[in-house]
N, C-alpha and C positions, 0 to 999 in steps of 0.2 A: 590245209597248207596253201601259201600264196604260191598262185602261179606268176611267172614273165610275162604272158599277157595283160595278167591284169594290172601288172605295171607298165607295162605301154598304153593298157587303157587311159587308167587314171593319170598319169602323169606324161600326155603327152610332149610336152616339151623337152623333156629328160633331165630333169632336176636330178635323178638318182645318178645318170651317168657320168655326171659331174663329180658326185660323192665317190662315184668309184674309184677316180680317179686324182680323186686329195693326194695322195701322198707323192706324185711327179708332181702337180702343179707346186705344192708348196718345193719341193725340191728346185724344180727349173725358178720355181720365181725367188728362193733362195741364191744360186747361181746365176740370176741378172746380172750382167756388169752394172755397175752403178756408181754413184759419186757420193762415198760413203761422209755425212752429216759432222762438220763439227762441232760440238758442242764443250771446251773447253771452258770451265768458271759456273756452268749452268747446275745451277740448285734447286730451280724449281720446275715443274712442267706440268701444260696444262693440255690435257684432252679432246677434244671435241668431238661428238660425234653422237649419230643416234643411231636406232634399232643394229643389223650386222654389225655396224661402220664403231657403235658404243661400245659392241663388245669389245675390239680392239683397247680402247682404253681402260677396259673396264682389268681386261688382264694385264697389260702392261703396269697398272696401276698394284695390280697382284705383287708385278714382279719388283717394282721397284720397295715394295712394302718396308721390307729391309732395311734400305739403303739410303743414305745419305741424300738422300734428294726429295724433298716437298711435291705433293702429287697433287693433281685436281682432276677428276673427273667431267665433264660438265655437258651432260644433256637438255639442252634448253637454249637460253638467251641470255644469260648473264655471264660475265667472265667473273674472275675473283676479282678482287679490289687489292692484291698481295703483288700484282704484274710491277716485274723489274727490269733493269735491262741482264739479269740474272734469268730469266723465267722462257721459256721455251715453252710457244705454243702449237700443237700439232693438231692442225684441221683434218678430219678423215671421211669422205663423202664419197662412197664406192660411183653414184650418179654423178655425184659432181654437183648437185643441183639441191642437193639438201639444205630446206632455207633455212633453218636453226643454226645448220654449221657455218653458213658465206654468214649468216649476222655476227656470229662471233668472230668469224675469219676479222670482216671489217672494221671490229670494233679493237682488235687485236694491232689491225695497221695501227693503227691512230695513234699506238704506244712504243717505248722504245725496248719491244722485246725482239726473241728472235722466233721466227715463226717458220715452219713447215707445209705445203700440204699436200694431199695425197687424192688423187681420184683415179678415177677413168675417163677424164675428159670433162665435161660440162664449163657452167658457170666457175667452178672454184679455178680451174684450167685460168679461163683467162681470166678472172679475176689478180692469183699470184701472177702470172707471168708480164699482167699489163700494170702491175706494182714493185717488181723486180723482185718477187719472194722467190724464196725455196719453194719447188713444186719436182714431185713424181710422181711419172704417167702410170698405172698399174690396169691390166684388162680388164674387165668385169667377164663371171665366168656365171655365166645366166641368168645372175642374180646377185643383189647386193648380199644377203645370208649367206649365198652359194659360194662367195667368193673371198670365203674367211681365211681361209690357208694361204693362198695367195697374198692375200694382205699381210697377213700378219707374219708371213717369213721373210718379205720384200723388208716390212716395218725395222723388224728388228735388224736387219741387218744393215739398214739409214741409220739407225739410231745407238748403234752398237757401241761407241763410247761412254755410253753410260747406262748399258743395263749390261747385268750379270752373267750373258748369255757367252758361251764360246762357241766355237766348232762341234766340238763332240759333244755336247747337249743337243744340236739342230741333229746333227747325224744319228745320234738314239733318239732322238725323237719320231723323225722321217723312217728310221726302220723299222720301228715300235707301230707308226701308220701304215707301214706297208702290211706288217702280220694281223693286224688290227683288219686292215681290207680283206683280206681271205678269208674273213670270218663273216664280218657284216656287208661284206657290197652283194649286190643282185645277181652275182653268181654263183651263191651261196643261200640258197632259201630255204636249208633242212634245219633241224629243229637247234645246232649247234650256230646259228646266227643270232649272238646274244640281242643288236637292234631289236631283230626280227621280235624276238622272244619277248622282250620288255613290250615292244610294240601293240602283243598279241594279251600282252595282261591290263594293258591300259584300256581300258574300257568305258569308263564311269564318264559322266558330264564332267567334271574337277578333280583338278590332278593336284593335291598338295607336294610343292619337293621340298626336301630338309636336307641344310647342307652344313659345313662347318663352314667359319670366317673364311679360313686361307682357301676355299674351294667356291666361292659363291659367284664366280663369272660363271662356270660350266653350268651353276642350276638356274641363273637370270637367264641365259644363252637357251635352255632347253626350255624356261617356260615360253620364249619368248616365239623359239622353235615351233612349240608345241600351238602356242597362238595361230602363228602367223600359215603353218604347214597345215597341220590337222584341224585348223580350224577350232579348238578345245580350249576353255578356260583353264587356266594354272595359276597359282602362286608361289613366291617361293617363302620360307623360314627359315632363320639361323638356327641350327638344332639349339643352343644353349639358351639363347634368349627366347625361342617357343616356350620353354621348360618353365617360364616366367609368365605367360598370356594367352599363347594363340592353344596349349594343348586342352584349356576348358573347353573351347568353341566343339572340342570332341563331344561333348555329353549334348549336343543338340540332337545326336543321332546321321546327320546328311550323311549321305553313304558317298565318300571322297577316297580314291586312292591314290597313296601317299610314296612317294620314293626316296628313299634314302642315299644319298650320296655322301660317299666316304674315302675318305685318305686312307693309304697304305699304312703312312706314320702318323694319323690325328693324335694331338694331344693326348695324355694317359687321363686325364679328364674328359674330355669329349669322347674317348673313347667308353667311360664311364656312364654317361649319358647318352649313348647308344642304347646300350645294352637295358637302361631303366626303359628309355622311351619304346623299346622294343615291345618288354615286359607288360607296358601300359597297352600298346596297342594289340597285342593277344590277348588280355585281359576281357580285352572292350571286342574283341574281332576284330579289329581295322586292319583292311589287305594292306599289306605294303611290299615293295621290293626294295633290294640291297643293290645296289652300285657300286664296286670301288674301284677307284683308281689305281694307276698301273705303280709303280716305283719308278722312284727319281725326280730329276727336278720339278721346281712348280711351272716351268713352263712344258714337259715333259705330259704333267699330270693334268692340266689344263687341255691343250689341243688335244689328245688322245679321248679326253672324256667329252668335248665339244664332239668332234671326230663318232662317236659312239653314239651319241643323246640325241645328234643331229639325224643321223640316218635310222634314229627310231622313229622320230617324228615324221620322215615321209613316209616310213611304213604305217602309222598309225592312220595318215590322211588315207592311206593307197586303200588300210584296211576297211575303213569306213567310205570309199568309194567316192572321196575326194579329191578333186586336183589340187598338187601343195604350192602350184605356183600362184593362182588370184591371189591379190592381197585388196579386193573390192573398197572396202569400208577403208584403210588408209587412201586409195586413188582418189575417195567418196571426199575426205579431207582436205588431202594437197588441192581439188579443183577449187572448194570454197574458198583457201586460206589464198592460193592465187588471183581470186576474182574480187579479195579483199585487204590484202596485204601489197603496197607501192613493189615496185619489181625490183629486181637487185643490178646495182648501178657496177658498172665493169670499170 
Protein backbone atom coordinates (compact mmCIF):
# COMPACT_ATOMS: atom_id res chain seq x y z
CA UNK A 1 0.00 0.00 0.00
CA UNK A 2 1.47 3.58 -0.88
CA UNK A 3 2.38 5.51 2.00
CA UNK A 4 2.18 9.90 2.30
CA UNK A 5 5.70 9.80 2.68
CA UNK A 6 6.50 8.24 -0.16
CA UNK A 7 4.63 10.94 -1.79
CA UNK A 8 6.42 13.63 -0.34
CA UNK A 9 9.55 11.69 -1.32
CA UNK A 10 8.94 11.34 -4.86
CA UNK A 11 7.28 14.29 -5.68
CA UNK A 12 8.80 16.88 -3.83
CA UNK A 13 7.37 19.82 -5.39
CA UNK A 14 3.70 18.74 -4.83
CA UNK A 15 2.32 18.09 -8.07
CA UNK A 16 -0.37 15.84 -6.27
CA UNK A 17 -1.51 18.78 -3.90
CA UNK A 18 -2.41 20.67 -6.77
CA UNK A 19 -4.61 17.69 -8.00
CA UNK A 20 -6.11 17.75 -4.86
CA UNK A 21 -7.41 20.49 -5.15
CA UNK A 22 -8.82 20.76 -8.98
CA UNK A 23 -12.14 21.12 -8.06
CA UNK A 24 -11.80 25.05 -6.22
CA UNK A 25 -9.29 25.99 -8.68
CA UNK A 26 -11.42 25.24 -11.63
CA UNK A 27 -14.43 26.70 -9.44
CA UNK A 28 -12.71 30.19 -8.35
CA UNK A 29 -11.08 30.35 -11.78
CA UNK A 30 -14.64 29.68 -13.13
CA UNK A 31 -15.95 32.68 -11.00
CA UNK A 32 -12.99 35.25 -12.14
CA UNK A 33 -14.80 38.37 -12.97
CA UNK A 34 -13.76 38.73 -16.44
CA UNK A 35 -14.71 40.42 -19.75
CA UNK A 36 -16.65 37.82 -21.36
CA UNK A 37 -15.39 37.40 -25.40
CA UNK A 38 -17.52 38.46 -28.24
CA UNK A 39 -17.74 36.56 -30.89
CA UNK A 40 -20.76 37.51 -32.89
CA UNK A 41 -20.68 36.13 -37.09
CA UNK A 42 -17.76 33.78 -35.94
CA UNK A 43 -17.95 30.23 -37.87
CA UNK A 44 -14.73 29.09 -37.70
CA UNK A 45 -12.07 28.79 -34.80
CA UNK A 46 -8.75 27.87 -34.74
CA UNK A 47 -6.74 26.37 -31.69
CA UNK A 48 -3.39 26.71 -30.93
CA UNK A 49 -1.53 25.21 -28.56
CA UNK A 50 0.92 22.26 -27.48
CA UNK A 51 1.41 19.46 -24.97
CA UNK A 52 -1.27 20.66 -21.54
CA UNK A 53 -2.02 23.97 -23.26
CA UNK A 54 -3.21 21.23 -26.81
CA UNK A 55 -5.47 19.56 -24.67
CA UNK A 56 -7.49 22.55 -24.31
CA UNK A 57 -8.19 22.70 -27.89
CA UNK A 58 -8.21 19.39 -28.38
CA UNK A 59 -11.58 19.26 -26.01
CA UNK A 60 -13.07 22.24 -26.97
CA UNK A 61 -12.80 20.95 -30.47
CA UNK A 62 -14.73 17.79 -28.68
CA UNK A 63 -17.26 20.23 -27.80
CA UNK A 64 -17.86 22.16 -30.70
CA UNK A 65 -18.12 18.76 -32.87
CA UNK A 66 -21.62 19.28 -33.05
CA UNK A 67 -22.07 22.59 -33.79
CA UNK A 68 -22.23 24.82 -36.42
CA UNK A 69 -18.99 26.17 -36.21
CA UNK A 70 -15.54 24.86 -38.28
CA UNK A 71 -12.90 23.67 -35.95
CA UNK A 72 -9.02 23.60 -36.37
CA UNK A 73 -6.84 22.00 -34.02
CA UNK A 74 -3.21 23.03 -34.75
CA UNK A 75 -0.04 21.84 -32.99
CA UNK A 76 2.74 22.99 -34.79
CA UNK A 77 3.64 25.96 -37.27
CA UNK A 78 1.11 26.14 -39.72
CA UNK A 79 -2.30 28.00 -39.59
CA UNK A 80 -5.06 26.70 -42.00
CA UNK A 81 -5.18 28.48 -45.23
CA UNK A 82 -9.39 28.65 -44.49
CA UNK A 83 -8.56 32.28 -42.13
CA UNK A 84 -11.37 34.82 -42.51
CA UNK A 85 -12.35 37.70 -41.03
CA UNK A 86 -15.12 35.02 -39.92
CA UNK A 87 -12.37 32.83 -38.11
CA UNK A 88 -11.32 33.16 -34.50
CA UNK A 89 -8.02 32.34 -33.36
CA UNK A 90 -7.21 31.30 -29.89
CA UNK A 91 -3.56 31.05 -28.78
CA UNK A 92 -3.05 28.99 -25.52
CA UNK A 93 0.52 28.98 -23.89
CA UNK A 94 0.19 28.16 -19.94
CA UNK A 95 4.24 29.71 -20.13
CA UNK A 96 3.58 32.10 -22.34
CA UNK A 97 6.65 31.36 -24.11
CA UNK A 98 5.72 28.34 -26.08
CA UNK A 99 7.45 28.99 -29.53
CA UNK A 100 5.07 26.88 -31.90
CA UNK A 101 2.08 29.00 -30.42
CA UNK A 102 3.83 33.02 -30.48
CA UNK A 103 4.60 31.56 -34.39
CA UNK A 104 1.15 31.13 -35.04
CA UNK A 105 0.05 33.74 -32.74
CA UNK A 106 2.22 36.02 -35.46
CA UNK A 107 1.24 34.69 -38.28
CA UNK A 108 -2.40 35.19 -37.17
CA UNK A 109 -1.71 39.12 -36.62
CA UNK A 110 -0.89 39.46 -40.16
CA UNK A 111 -4.50 38.53 -41.09
CA UNK A 112 -7.97 39.96 -40.69
CA UNK A 113 -9.19 37.47 -38.10
CA UNK A 114 -10.12 37.78 -34.60
CA UNK A 115 -7.62 36.55 -32.24
CA UNK A 116 -7.43 35.67 -28.47
CA UNK A 117 -4.85 34.68 -26.17
CA UNK A 118 -4.33 33.11 -23.06
CA UNK A 119 -1.18 32.57 -20.82
CA UNK A 120 0.36 33.20 -17.47
CA UNK A 121 2.35 35.88 -18.49
CA UNK A 122 5.52 35.59 -20.83
CA UNK A 123 6.20 36.41 -24.41
CA UNK A 124 2.48 35.89 -25.64
CA UNK A 125 1.70 38.54 -22.71
CA UNK A 126 3.38 41.21 -24.52
CA UNK A 127 3.23 40.04 -27.60
CA UNK A 128 -1.01 40.69 -27.78
CA UNK A 129 -0.94 43.50 -25.44
CA UNK A 130 1.96 45.47 -27.66
CA UNK A 131 -0.50 44.59 -30.87
CA UNK A 132 -3.73 45.59 -29.10
CA UNK A 133 -5.16 41.81 -29.05
CA UNK A 134 -7.45 40.19 -26.90
CA UNK A 135 -5.27 38.74 -23.95
CA UNK A 136 -6.18 36.82 -20.44
CA UNK A 137 -3.87 36.60 -17.58
CA UNK A 138 -4.62 33.03 -16.18
CA UNK A 139 -2.05 31.59 -13.02
CA UNK A 140 0.01 28.82 -13.75
CA UNK A 141 -0.66 26.27 -11.00
CA UNK A 142 2.88 24.37 -10.79
CA UNK A 143 2.79 23.36 -14.12
CA UNK A 144 1.55 23.80 -17.53
CA UNK A 145 -0.38 20.01 -17.22
CA UNK A 146 -1.13 20.92 -13.61
CA UNK A 147 -2.85 23.74 -14.66
CA UNK A 148 -5.65 22.23 -16.91
CA UNK A 149 -8.85 23.00 -14.75
CA UNK A 150 -7.85 26.36 -14.37
CA UNK A 151 -7.63 27.03 -17.93
CA UNK A 152 -10.12 25.37 -19.10
CA UNK A 153 -13.03 26.64 -16.91
CA UNK A 154 -11.55 30.33 -17.21
CA UNK A 155 -11.61 29.24 -21.19
CA UNK A 156 -14.99 28.48 -21.60
CA UNK A 157 -16.31 30.90 -19.74
CA UNK A 158 -14.40 33.78 -22.46
CA UNK A 159 -15.55 31.90 -24.88
CA UNK A 160 -19.21 31.10 -23.86
CA UNK A 161 -21.07 32.65 -26.88
CA UNK A 162 -20.38 29.91 -28.82
CA UNK A 163 -19.97 26.80 -27.09
CA UNK A 164 -22.78 24.83 -25.70
CA UNK A 165 -21.95 25.02 -22.25
CA UNK A 166 -24.34 26.65 -19.52
CA UNK A 167 -24.35 27.11 -15.76
CA UNK A 168 -25.55 23.91 -14.71
CA UNK A 169 -23.32 21.66 -16.78
CA UNK A 170 -20.01 23.67 -14.97
CA UNK A 171 -21.92 23.27 -11.56
CA UNK A 172 -22.22 19.18 -12.16
CA UNK A 173 -19.44 19.16 -13.47
CA UNK A 174 -17.35 21.02 -10.37
CA UNK A 175 -19.53 18.70 -8.01
CA UNK A 176 -18.97 15.41 -9.86
CA UNK A 177 -14.89 16.82 -9.28
CA UNK A 178 -15.39 17.51 -5.87
CA UNK A 179 -16.86 13.52 -5.06
CA UNK A 180 -14.44 12.38 -7.64
CA UNK A 181 -11.58 14.02 -5.15
CA UNK A 182 -12.66 11.97 -2.11
CA UNK A 183 -11.91 9.14 -3.73
CA UNK A 184 -8.59 9.71 -5.69
CA UNK A 185 -6.66 12.71 -4.00
CA UNK A 186 -3.83 11.66 -1.37
CA UNK A 187 -5.97 11.48 1.35
CA UNK A 188 -7.42 8.56 0.28
CA UNK A 189 -4.71 5.74 -0.40
CA UNK A 190 -6.92 2.60 0.51
CA UNK A 191 -7.63 0.31 -1.92
CA UNK A 192 -11.10 2.24 -3.04
CA UNK A 193 -8.79 4.94 -4.77
CA UNK A 194 -9.70 4.05 -8.31
CA UNK A 195 -6.11 6.43 -9.57
CA UNK A 196 -4.50 4.56 -7.16
CA UNK A 197 -5.76 1.20 -8.27
CA UNK A 198 -5.42 1.73 -12.12
CA UNK A 199 -1.90 3.14 -11.13
CA UNK A 200 -0.95 -0.09 -9.29
CA UNK A 201 -2.02 -2.43 -12.49
CA UNK A 202 -0.06 -0.33 -14.88
CA UNK A 203 3.16 -1.92 -14.81
CA UNK A 204 4.47 -3.04 -18.05
CA UNK A 205 7.09 -0.90 -20.28
CA UNK A 206 3.81 0.21 -22.96
CA UNK A 207 0.58 1.15 -22.09
CA UNK A 208 -1.68 0.70 -25.23
CA UNK A 209 -5.26 3.15 -24.52
CA UNK A 210 -8.28 2.45 -26.76
CA UNK A 211 -10.68 4.98 -26.74
CA UNK A 212 -13.99 5.85 -28.88
CA UNK A 213 -14.02 9.13 -31.35
CA UNK A 214 -16.09 11.34 -28.93
CA UNK A 215 -13.58 10.50 -25.97
CA UNK A 216 -10.09 10.70 -27.52
CA UNK A 217 -8.83 14.00 -25.74
CA UNK A 218 -9.09 12.19 -22.22
CA UNK A 219 -6.94 9.10 -23.81
CA UNK A 220 -4.15 11.60 -25.84
CA UNK A 221 -4.28 13.65 -22.31
CA UNK A 222 -3.33 10.42 -20.31
CA UNK A 223 -0.90 9.10 -22.86
CA UNK A 224 0.63 12.24 -22.83
CA UNK A 225 0.22 12.06 -18.77
CA UNK A 226 1.64 9.01 -18.62
CA UNK A 227 4.76 10.30 -20.90
CA UNK A 228 5.48 13.32 -19.38
CA UNK A 229 4.61 12.14 -15.32
CA UNK A 230 5.63 8.42 -15.18
CA UNK A 231 7.96 8.73 -17.32
CA UNK A 232 6.40 5.42 -19.53
CA UNK A 233 5.65 4.97 -23.31
CA UNK A 234 2.00 4.99 -24.37
CA UNK A 235 -0.12 5.08 -27.42
CA UNK A 236 -3.22 5.75 -28.06
CA UNK A 237 -6.09 3.80 -30.58
CA UNK A 238 -9.53 4.56 -31.92
CA UNK A 239 -11.24 1.20 -30.63
CA UNK A 240 -13.11 0.95 -34.26
CA UNK A 241 -10.38 1.74 -36.63
CA UNK A 242 -7.75 -0.58 -34.31
CA UNK A 243 -10.34 -3.31 -35.30
CA UNK A 244 -9.09 -2.52 -38.84
CA UNK A 245 -4.85 -2.52 -38.30
CA UNK A 246 -3.27 -1.97 -35.02
CA UNK A 247 -5.17 -5.29 -33.23
CA UNK A 248 -2.67 -7.85 -35.60
CA UNK A 249 0.48 -6.08 -33.99
CA UNK A 250 -1.15 -8.39 -31.09
CA UNK A 251 0.08 -11.64 -32.47
CA UNK A 252 3.74 -10.37 -32.03
CA UNK A 253 3.30 -11.44 -28.60
CA UNK A 254 5.12 -7.96 -26.69
CA UNK A 255 3.48 -8.12 -23.45
CA UNK A 256 1.69 -4.34 -23.46
CA UNK A 257 -1.15 -3.39 -21.10
CA UNK A 258 -3.90 -2.04 -22.73
CA UNK A 259 -6.84 0.41 -21.09
CA UNK A 260 -10.07 0.70 -22.19
CA UNK A 261 -11.78 4.01 -22.07
CA UNK A 262 -15.44 4.06 -22.36
CA UNK A 263 -18.59 6.29 -22.52
CA UNK A 264 -21.65 5.81 -20.45
CA UNK A 265 -23.70 6.20 -23.64
CA UNK A 266 -20.88 4.92 -26.72
CA UNK A 267 -22.56 4.06 -29.68
CA UNK A 268 -24.65 0.74 -29.74
CA UNK A 269 -21.93 -0.13 -32.28
CA UNK A 270 -18.90 0.77 -30.44
CA UNK A 271 -20.43 -0.50 -27.78
CA UNK A 272 -20.42 -3.80 -29.95
CA UNK A 273 -17.01 -3.67 -30.56
CA UNK A 274 -16.15 -3.45 -26.98
CA UNK A 275 -17.44 -6.42 -26.14
CA UNK A 276 -15.53 -8.49 -29.52
CA UNK A 277 -12.19 -6.69 -28.61
CA UNK A 278 -12.66 -7.74 -25.15
CA UNK A 279 -13.29 -11.35 -26.26
CA UNK A 280 -10.12 -11.08 -28.53
CA UNK A 281 -8.10 -10.01 -25.79
CA UNK A 282 -9.05 -13.02 -23.28
CA UNK A 283 -8.63 -15.21 -25.96
CA UNK A 284 -4.92 -14.13 -26.32
CA UNK A 285 -4.52 -13.21 -22.34
CA UNK A 286 -3.82 -9.52 -23.00
CA UNK A 287 -4.31 -7.65 -19.39
CA UNK A 288 -6.43 -4.97 -19.89
CA UNK A 289 -8.57 -2.58 -17.67
CA UNK A 290 -12.01 -0.85 -18.12
CA UNK A 291 -12.52 2.95 -17.50
CA UNK A 292 -15.76 4.63 -17.85
CA UNK A 293 -16.87 7.64 -17.77
CA UNK A 294 -19.38 9.31 -15.52
CA UNK A 295 -22.91 10.52 -17.30
CA UNK A 296 -23.68 13.73 -18.79
CA UNK A 297 -22.32 16.05 -21.00
CA UNK A 298 -19.26 15.73 -23.10
CA UNK A 299 -17.61 18.28 -21.26
CA UNK A 300 -18.86 16.59 -18.02
CA UNK A 301 -17.18 13.38 -19.25
CA UNK A 302 -14.11 14.95 -20.49
CA UNK A 303 -12.59 16.76 -17.30
CA UNK A 304 -13.84 14.16 -14.85
CA UNK A 305 -11.90 11.34 -16.78
CA UNK A 306 -8.75 13.96 -17.38
CA UNK A 307 -9.37 14.66 -13.52
CA UNK A 308 -8.96 10.61 -12.98
CA UNK A 309 -6.22 9.44 -15.76
CA UNK A 310 -4.32 12.33 -14.54
CA UNK A 311 -3.86 11.67 -10.88
CA UNK A 312 -3.14 7.91 -12.02
CA UNK A 313 -0.20 8.89 -13.75
CA UNK A 314 1.44 10.64 -10.67
CA UNK A 315 0.68 7.64 -8.79
CA UNK A 316 2.35 5.53 -11.37
CA UNK A 317 5.58 7.82 -11.40
CA UNK A 318 5.40 8.02 -7.24
CA UNK A 319 5.07 4.07 -7.68
CA UNK A 320 7.93 3.51 -9.72
CA UNK A 321 9.97 5.93 -7.55
CA UNK A 322 9.89 8.78 -9.88
CA UNK A 323 9.52 12.51 -9.61
CA UNK A 324 6.48 13.48 -12.23
CA UNK A 325 7.60 16.97 -12.40
CA UNK A 326 11.38 16.78 -14.69
CA UNK A 327 10.24 16.84 -17.99
CA UNK A 328 14.40 16.65 -18.80
CA UNK A 329 14.49 15.66 -22.61
CA UNK A 330 11.73 18.38 -23.49
CA UNK A 331 14.18 21.38 -21.46
CA UNK A 332 16.98 18.95 -23.65
CA UNK A 333 14.89 20.35 -26.79
CA UNK A 334 13.50 24.05 -25.98
CA UNK A 335 17.71 24.78 -25.16
CA UNK A 336 18.63 23.48 -28.86
CA UNK A 337 15.63 25.01 -30.76
CA UNK A 338 16.51 28.39 -28.80
CA UNK A 339 20.22 28.49 -29.68
CA UNK A 340 18.86 27.80 -33.20
CA UNK A 341 15.71 29.38 -33.99
CA UNK A 342 16.04 33.82 -34.46
CA UNK A 343 14.11 34.85 -31.14
CA UNK A 344 10.51 36.04 -31.14
CA UNK A 345 10.14 39.85 -31.99
CA UNK A 346 7.41 41.66 -29.34
Amino acid sequence: MLKYSQIEKFDPSGMHKVYDIWPKLAQESFETKQKILSLKGINHVVFCGMGGSGTIGDMLASILSQENIHVNVVKGYVLPKTITPNSLVVATSVSGNTEETLALLKKAQKTNCKIIGFSSGGKLEIFCKNNSLEYRKIPQNHSPRASFASYIFYIVKTLKEILPIDGSIIKSTIDEMKKISKIISSNNLSSSNTSLELANSIYDDIISIYCPWGLSTPAIRFKNSLQENAKMHAFVEDVIEACHNSVVAWDSGLKIKSILIRGTDDNPKTKQRWEILKQFFDSRKIKYTEIHSVSGNIFKKIVCLIYVLDYCSIYRSILSNIDPTPVTPIDYIKSKLEKNIPSFKH
